[in-house]
N, CA, C and O atoms as CSV, one atom per row, in Angstrom:
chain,resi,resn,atom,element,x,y,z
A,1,UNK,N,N,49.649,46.597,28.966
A,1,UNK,CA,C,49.701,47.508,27.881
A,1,UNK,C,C,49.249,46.834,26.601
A,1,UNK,O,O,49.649,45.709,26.303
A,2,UNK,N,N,48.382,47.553,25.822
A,2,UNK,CA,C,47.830,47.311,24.355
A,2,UNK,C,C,48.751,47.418,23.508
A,2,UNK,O,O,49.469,48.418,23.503
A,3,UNK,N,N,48.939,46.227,22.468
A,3,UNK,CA,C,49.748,46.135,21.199
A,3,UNK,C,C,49.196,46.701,20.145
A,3,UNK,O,O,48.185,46.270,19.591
A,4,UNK,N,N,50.041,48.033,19.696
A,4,UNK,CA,C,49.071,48.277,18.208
A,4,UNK,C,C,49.072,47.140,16.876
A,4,UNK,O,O,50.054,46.553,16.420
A,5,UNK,N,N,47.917,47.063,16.512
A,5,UNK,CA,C,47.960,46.058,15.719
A,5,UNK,C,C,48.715,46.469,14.462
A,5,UNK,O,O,48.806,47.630,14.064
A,6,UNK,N,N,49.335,45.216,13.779
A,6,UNK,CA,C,50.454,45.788,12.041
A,6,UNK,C,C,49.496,46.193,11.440
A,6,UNK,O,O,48.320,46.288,11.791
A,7,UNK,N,N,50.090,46.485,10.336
A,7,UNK,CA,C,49.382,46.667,9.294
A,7,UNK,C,C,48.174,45.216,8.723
A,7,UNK,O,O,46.947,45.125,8.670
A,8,UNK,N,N,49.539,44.100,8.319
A,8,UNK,CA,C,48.428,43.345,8.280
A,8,UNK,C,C,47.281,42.543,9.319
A,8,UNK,O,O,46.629,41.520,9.110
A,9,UNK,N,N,47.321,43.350,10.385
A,9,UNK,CA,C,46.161,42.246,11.268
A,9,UNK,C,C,45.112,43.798,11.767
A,9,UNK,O,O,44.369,43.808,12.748
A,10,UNK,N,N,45.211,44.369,11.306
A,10,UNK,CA,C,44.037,45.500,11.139
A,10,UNK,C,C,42.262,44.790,10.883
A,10,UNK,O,O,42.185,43.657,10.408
A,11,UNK,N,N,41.954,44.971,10.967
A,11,UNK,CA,C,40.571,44.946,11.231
A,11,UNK,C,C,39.875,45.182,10.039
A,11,UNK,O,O,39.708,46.392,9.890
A,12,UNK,N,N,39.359,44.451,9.048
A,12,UNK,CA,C,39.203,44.442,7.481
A,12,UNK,C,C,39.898,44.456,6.836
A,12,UNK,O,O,39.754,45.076,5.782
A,13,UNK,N,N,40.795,43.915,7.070
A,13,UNK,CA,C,41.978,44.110,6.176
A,13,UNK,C,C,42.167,42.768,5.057
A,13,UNK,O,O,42.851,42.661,4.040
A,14,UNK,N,N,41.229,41.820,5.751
A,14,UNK,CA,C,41.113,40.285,5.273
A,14,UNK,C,C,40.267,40.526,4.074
A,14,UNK,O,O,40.321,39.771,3.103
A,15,UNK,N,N,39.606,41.405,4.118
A,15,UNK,CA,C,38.650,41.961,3.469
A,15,UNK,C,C,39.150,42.457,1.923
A,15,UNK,O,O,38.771,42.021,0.836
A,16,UNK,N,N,40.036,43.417,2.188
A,16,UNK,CA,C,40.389,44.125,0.793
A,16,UNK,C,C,41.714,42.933,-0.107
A,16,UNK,O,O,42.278,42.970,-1.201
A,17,UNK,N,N,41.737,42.046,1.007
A,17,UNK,CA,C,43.245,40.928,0.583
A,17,UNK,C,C,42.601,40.132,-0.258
A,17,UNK,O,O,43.192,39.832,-1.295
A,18,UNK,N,N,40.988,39.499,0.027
A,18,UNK,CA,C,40.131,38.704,-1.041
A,18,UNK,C,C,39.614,39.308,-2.627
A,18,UNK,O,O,39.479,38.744,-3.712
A,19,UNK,N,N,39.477,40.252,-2.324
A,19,UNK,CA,C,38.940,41.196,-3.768
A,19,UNK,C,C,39.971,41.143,-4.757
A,19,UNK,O,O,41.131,40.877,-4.445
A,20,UNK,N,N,39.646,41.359,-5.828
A,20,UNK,CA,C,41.030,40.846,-7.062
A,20,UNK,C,C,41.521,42.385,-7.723
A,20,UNK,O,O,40.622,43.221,-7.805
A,21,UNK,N,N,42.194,42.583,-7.953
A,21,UNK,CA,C,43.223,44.126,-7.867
A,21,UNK,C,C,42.543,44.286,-9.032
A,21,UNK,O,O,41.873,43.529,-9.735
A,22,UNK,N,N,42.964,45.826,-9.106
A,22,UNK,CA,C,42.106,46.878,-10.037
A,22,UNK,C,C,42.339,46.538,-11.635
A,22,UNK,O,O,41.595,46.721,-12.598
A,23,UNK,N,N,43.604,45.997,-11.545
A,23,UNK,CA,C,43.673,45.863,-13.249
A,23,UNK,C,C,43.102,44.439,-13.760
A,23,UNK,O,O,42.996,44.167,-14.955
A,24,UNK,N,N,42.736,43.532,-12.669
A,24,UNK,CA,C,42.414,42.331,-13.258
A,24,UNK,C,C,40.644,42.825,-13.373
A,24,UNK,O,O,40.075,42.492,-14.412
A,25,UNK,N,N,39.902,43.530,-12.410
A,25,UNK,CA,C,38.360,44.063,-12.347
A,25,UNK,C,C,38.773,44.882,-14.047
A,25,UNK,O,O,37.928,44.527,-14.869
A,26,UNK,N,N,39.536,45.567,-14.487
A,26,UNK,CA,C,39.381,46.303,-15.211
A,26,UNK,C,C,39.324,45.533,-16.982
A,26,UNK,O,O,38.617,45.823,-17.947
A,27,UNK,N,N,40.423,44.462,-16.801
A,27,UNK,CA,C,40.681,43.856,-17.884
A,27,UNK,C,C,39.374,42.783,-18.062
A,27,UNK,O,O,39.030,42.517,-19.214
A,28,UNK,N,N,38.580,42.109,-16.821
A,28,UNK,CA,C,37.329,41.623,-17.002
A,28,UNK,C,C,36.363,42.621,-17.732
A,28,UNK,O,O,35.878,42.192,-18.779
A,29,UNK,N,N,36.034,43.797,-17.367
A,29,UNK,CA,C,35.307,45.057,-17.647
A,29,UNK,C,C,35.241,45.029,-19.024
A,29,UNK,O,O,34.235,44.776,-19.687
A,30,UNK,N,N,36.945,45.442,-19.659
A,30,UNK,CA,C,37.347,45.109,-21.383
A,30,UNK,C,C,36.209,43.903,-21.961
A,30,UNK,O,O,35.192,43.858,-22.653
A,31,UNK,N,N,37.128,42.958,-21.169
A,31,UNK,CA,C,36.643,42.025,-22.197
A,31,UNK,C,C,35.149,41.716,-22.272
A,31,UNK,O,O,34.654,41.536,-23.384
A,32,UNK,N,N,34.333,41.634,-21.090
A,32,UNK,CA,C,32.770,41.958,-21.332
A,32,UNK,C,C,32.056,42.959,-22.271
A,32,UNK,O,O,30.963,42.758,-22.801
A,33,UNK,N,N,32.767,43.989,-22.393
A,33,UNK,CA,C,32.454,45.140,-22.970
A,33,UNK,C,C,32.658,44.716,-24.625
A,33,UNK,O,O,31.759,44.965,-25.430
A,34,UNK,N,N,34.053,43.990,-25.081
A,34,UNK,CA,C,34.349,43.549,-26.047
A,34,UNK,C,C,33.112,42.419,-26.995
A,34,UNK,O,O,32.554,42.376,-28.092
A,35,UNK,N,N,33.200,41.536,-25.548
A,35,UNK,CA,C,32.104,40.624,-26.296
A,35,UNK,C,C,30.746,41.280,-26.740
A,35,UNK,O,O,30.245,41.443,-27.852
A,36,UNK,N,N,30.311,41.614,-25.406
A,36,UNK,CA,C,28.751,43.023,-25.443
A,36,UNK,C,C,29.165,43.559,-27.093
A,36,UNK,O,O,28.274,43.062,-27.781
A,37,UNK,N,N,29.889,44.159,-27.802
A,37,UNK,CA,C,30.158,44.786,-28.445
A,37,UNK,C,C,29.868,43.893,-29.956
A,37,UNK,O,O,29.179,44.335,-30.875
A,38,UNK,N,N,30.538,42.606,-29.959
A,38,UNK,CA,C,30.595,41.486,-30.711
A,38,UNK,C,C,29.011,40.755,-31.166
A,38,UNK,O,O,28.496,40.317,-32.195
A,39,UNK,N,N,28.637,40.929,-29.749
A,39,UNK,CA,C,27.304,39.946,-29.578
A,39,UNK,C,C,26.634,41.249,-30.610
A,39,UNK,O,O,26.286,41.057,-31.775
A,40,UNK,N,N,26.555,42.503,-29.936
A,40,UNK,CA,C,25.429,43.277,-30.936
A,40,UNK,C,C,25.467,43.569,-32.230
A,40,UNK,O,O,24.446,43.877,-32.844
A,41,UNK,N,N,26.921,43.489,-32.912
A,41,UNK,CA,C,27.325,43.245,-34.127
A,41,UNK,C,C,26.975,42.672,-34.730
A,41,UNK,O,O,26.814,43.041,-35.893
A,42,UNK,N,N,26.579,41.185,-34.244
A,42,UNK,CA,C,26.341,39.729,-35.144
A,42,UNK,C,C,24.904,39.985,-34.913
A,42,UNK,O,O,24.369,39.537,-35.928
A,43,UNK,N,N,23.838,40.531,-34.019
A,43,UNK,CA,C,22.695,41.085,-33.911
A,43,UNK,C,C,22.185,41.543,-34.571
A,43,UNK,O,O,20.995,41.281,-34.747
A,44,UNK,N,N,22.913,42.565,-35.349
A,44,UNK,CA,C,22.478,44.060,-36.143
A,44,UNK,C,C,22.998,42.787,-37.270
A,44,UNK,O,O,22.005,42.104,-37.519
A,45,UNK,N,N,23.936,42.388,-37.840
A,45,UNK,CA,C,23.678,41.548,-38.768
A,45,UNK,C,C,23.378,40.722,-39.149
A,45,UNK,O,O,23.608,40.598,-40.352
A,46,UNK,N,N,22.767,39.735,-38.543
A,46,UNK,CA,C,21.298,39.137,-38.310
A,46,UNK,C,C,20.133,39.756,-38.715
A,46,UNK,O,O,19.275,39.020,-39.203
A,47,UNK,N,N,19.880,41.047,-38.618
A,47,UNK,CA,C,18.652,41.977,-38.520
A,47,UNK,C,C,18.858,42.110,-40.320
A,47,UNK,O,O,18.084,41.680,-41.175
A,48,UNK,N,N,19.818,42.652,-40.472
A,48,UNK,CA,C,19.923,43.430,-41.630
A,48,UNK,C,C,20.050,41.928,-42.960
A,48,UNK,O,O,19.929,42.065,-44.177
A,49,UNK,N,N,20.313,40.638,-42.224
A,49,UNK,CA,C,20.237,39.402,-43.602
A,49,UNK,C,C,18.851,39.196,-43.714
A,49,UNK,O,O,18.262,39.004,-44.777
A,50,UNK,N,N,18.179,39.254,-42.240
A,50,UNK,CA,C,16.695,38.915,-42.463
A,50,UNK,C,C,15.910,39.346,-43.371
A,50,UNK,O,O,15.265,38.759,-44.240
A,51,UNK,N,N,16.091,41.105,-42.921
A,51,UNK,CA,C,15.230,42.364,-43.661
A,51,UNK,C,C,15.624,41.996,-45.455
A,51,UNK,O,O,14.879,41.744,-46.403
A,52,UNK,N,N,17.031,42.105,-45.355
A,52,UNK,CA,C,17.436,41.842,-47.335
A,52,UNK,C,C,16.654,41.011,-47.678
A,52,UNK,O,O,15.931,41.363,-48.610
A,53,UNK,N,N,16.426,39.546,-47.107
A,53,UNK,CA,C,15.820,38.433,-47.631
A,53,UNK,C,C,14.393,38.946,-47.825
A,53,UNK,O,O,13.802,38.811,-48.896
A,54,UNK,N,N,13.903,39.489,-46.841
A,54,UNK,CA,C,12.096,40.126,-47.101
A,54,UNK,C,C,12.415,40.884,-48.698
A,54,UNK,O,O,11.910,40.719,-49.808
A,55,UNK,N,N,13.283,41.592,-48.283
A,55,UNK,CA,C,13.200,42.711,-49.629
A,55,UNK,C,C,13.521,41.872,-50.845
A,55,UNK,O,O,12.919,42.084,-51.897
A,56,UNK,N,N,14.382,40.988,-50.757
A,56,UNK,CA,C,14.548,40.243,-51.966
A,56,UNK,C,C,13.338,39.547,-52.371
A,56,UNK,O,O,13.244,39.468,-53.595
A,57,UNK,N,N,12.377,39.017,-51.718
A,57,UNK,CA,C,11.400,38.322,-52.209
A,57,UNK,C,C,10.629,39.907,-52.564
A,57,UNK,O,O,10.973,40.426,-53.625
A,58,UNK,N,N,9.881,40.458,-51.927
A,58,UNK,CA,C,9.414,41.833,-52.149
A,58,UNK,C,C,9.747,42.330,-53.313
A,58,UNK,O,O,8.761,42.936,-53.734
A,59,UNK,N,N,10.750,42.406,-54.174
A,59,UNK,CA,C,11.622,42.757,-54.977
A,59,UNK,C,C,11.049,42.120,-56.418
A,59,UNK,O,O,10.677,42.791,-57.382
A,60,UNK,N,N,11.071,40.675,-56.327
A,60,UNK,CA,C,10.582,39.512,-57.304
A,60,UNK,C,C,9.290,39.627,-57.258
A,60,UNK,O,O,8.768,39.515,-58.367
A,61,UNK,N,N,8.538,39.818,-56.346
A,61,UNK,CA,C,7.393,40.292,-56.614
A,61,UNK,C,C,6.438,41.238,-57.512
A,61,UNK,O,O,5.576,41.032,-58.367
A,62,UNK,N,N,7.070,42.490,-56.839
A,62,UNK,CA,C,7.371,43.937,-57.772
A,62,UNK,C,C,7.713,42.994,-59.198
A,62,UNK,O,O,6.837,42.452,-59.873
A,63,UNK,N,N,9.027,42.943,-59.451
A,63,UNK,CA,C,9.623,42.477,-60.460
A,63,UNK,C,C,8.174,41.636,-61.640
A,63,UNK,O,O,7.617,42.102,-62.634
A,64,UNK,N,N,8.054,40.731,-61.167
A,64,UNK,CA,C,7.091,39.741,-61.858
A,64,UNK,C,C,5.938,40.642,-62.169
A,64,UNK,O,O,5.580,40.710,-63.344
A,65,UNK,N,N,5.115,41.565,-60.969
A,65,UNK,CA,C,4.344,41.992,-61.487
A,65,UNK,C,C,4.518,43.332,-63.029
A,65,UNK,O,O,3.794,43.604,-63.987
A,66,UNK,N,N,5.571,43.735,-62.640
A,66,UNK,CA,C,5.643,44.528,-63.544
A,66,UNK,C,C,6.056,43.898,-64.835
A,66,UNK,O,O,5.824,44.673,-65.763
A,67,UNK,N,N,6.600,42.738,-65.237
A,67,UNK,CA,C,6.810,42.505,-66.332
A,67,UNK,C,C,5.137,42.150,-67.100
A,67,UNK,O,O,4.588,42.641,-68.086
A,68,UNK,N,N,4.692,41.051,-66.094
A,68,UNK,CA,C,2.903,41.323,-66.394
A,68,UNK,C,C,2.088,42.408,-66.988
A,68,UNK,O,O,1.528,42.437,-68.084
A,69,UNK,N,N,2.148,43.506,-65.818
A,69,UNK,CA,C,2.552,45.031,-66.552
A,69,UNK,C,C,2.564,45.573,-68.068
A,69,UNK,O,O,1.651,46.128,-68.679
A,70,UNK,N,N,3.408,45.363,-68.346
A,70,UNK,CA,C,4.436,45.092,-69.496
A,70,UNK,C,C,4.167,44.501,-70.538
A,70,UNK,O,O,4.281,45.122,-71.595
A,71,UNK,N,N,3.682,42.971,-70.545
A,71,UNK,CA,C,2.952,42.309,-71.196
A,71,UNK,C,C,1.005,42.834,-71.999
A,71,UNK,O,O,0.451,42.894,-73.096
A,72,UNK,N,N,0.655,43.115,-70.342
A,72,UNK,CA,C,-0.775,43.718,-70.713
A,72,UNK,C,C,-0.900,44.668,-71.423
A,72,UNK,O,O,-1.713,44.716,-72.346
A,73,UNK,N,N,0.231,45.984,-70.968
A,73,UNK,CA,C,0.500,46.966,-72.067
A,73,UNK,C,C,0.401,46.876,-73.532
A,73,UNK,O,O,-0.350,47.487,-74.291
A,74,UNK,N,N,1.402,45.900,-73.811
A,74,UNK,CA,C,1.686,45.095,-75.079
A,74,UNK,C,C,0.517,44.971,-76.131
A,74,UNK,O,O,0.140,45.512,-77.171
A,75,UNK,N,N,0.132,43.884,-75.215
A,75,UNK,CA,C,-1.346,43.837,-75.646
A,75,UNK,C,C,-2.399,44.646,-75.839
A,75,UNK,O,O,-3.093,44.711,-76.854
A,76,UNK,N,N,-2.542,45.471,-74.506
A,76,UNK,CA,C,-3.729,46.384,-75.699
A,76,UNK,C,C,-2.801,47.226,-76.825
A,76,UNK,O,O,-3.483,47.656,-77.755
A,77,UNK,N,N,-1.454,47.517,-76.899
A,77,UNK,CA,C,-0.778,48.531,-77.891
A,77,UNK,C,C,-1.512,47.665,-79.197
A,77,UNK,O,O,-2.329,48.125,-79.995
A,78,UNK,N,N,-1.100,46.630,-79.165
A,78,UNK,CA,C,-1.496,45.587,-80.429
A,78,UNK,C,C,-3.003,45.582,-80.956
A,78,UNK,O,O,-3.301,45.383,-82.134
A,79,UNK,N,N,-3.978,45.844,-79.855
A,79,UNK,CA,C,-5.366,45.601,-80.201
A,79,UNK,C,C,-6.109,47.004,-80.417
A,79,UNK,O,O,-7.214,47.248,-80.900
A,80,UNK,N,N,-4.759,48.140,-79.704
A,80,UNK,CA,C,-5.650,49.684,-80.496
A,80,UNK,C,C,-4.643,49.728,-82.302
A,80,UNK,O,O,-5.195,50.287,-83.250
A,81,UNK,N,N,-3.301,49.115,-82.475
A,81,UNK,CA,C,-3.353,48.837,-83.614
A,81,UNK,C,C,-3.926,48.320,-84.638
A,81,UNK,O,O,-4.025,48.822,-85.758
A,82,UNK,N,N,-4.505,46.808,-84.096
A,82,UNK,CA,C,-5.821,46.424,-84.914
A,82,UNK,C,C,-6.825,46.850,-85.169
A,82,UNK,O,O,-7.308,46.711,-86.293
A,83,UNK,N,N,-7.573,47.644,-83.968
A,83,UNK,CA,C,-8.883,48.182,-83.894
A,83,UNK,C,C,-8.213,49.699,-85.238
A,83,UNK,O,O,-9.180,50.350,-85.634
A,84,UNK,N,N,-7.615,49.916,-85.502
A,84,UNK,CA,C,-7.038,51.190,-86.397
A,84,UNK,C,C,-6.764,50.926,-87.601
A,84,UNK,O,O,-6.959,51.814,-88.431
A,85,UNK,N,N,-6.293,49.771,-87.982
A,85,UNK,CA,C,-6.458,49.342,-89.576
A,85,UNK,C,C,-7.789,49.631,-90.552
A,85,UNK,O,O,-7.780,49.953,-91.740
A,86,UNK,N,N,-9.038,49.395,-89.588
A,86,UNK,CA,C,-9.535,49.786,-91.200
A,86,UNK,C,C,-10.060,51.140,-91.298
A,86,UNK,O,O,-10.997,51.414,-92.048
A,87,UNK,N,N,-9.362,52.158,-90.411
A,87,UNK,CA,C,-9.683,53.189,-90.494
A,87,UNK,C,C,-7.921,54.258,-91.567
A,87,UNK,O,O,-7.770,55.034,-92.511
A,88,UNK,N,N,-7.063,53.525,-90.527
A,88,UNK,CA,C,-5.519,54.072,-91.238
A,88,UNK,C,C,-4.660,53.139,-91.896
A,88,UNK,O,O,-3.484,53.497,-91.955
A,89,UNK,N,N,-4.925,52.109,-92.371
A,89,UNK,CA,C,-4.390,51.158,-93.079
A,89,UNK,C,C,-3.367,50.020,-92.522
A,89,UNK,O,O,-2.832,50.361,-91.467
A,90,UNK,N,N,-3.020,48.866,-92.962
A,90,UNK,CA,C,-2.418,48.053,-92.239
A,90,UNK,C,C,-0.809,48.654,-91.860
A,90,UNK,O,O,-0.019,48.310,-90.981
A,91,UNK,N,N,-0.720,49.656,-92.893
A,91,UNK,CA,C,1.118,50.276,-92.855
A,91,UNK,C,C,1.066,51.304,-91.651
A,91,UNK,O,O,1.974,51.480,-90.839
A,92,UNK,N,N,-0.567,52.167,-91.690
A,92,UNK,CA,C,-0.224,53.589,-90.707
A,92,UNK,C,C,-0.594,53.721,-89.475
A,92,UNK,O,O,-0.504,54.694,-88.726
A,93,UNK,N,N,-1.173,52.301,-89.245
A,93,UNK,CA,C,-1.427,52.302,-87.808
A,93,UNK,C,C,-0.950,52.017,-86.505
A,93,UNK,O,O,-1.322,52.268,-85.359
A,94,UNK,N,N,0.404,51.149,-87.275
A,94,UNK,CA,C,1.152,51.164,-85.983
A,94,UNK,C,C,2.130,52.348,-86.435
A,94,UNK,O,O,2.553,53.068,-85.531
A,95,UNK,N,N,2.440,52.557,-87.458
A,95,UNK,CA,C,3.315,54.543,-87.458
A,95,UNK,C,C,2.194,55.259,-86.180
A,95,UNK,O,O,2.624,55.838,-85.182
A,96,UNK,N,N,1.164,55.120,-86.395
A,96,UNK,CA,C,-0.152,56.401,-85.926
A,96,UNK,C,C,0.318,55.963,-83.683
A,96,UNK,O,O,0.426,56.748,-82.741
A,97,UNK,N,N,0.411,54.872,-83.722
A,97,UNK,CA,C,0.181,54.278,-82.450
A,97,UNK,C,C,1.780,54.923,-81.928
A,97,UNK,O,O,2.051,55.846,-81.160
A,98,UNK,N,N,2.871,53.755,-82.917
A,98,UNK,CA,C,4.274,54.022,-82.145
A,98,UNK,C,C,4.673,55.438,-82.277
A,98,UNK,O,O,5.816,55.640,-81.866
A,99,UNK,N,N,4.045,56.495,-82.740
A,99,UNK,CA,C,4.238,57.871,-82.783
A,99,UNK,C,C,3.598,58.320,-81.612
A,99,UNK,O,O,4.223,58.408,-80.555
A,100,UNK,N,N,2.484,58.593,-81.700
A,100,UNK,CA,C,1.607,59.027,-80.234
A,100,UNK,C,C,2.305,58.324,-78.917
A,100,UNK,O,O,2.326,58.968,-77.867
A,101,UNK,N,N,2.865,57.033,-78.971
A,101,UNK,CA,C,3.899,56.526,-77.380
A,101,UNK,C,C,5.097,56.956,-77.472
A,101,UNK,O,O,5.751,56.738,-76.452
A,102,UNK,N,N,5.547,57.387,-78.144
A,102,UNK,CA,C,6.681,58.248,-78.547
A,102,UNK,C,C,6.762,58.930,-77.748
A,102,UNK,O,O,7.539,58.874,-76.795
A,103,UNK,N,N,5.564,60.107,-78.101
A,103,UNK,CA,C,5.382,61.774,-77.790
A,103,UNK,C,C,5.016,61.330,-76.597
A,103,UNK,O,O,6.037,61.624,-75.975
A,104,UNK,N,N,4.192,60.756,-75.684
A,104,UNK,CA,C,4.326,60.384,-74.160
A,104,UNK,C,C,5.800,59.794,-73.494
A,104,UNK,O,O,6.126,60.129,-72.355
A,105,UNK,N,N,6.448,59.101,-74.127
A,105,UNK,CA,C,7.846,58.920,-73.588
A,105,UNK,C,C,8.277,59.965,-73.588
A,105,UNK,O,O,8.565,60.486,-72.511
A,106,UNK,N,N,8.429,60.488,-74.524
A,106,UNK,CA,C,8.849,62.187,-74.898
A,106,UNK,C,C,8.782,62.879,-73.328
A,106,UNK,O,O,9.656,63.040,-72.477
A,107,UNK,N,N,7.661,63.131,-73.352
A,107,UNK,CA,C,7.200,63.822,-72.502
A,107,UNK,C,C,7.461,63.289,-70.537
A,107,UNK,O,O,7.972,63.716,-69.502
A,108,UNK,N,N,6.850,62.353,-70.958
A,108,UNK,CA,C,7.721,61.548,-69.552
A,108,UNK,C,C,8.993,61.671,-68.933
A,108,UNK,O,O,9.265,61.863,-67.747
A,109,UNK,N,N,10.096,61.462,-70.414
A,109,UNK,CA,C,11.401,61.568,-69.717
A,109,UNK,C,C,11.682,62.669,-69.432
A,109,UNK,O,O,12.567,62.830,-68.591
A,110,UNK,N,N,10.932,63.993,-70.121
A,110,UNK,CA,C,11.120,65.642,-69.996
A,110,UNK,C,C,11.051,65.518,-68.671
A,110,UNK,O,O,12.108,65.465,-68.041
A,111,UNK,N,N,10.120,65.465,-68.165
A,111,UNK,CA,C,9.568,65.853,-66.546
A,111,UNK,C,C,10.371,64.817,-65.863
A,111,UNK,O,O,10.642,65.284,-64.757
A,112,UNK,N,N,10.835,63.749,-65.972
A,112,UNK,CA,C,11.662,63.159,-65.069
A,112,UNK,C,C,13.104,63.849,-64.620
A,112,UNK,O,O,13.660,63.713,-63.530
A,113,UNK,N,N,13.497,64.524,-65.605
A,113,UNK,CA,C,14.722,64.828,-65.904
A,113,UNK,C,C,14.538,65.790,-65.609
A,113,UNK,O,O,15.599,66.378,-65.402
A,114,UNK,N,N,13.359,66.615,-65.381
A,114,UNK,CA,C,13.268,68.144,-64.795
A,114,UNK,C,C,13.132,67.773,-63.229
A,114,UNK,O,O,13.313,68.667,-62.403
A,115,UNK,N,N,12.860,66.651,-62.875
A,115,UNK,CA,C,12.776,66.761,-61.484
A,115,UNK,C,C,14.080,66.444,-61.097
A,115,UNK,O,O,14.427,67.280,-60.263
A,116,UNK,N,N,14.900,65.693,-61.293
A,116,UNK,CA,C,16.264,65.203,-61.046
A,116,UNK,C,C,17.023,66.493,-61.058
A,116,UNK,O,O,17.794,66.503,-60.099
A,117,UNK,N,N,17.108,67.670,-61.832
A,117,UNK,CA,C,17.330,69.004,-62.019
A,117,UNK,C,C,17.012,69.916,-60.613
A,117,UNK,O,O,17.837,70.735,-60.206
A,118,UNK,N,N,15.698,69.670,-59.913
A,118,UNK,CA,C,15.004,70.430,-58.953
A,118,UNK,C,C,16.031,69.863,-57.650
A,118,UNK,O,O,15.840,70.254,-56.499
């Protein structure tokens, strides 16, 4: 006569006894997921110190050129003042000049301020 086999001498049973129980597969799962999570964090901020640093130089760039800008402006304001003295006098030509950039600031900040409005 045949012995039924126990429970433990079943036939794969050696099998499911080696594998590591559900909450230890699960708490590995966590913590991979945790790090995965960590790693792309320090990734994305990595990305985003790089990009600032481009923009910061980008920035000084802009920056410098526009004070240049700024300067050249200057300069011709000064040389359509000169070129205007001996027509409006040494007193009315920069009145004649800083009036007319006036009425363009004027006008500039109108329409800026109408778009900020829109």
């Amino acid at each position: 006569m045949e012995k039924n086999p126990s429970f433990a001498e079943r036939p794969g049973e050696r099998e499911f006894e080696s594998q590591p129980p559900l909450s230890e597969l699960f708490g590995s799962l966590f913590r991979q997921l945790a790090a995965l999570v960590r790693d792309e964090i320090a990734l994305a901020k990595a990305e985003v110190q790089d990009r600032i640093r481009v923009y910061r130089v980008a920035a000084s760039i802009v920056v410098a050129g526009a004070v240049l800008g700024l300067l050249a402006a200057m300069a011709v304001v000064a040389a359509v003042i000169i070129a205007l003295i001996p027509y409006l006098g040494a007193v009315w030509s920069p009145v004649a000049v800083g009036g007319l950039l006036g009425i363009f600031s004027l006008i500039a900040i109108g329409l800026g301020i109408s778009q900020f409005r829109r």
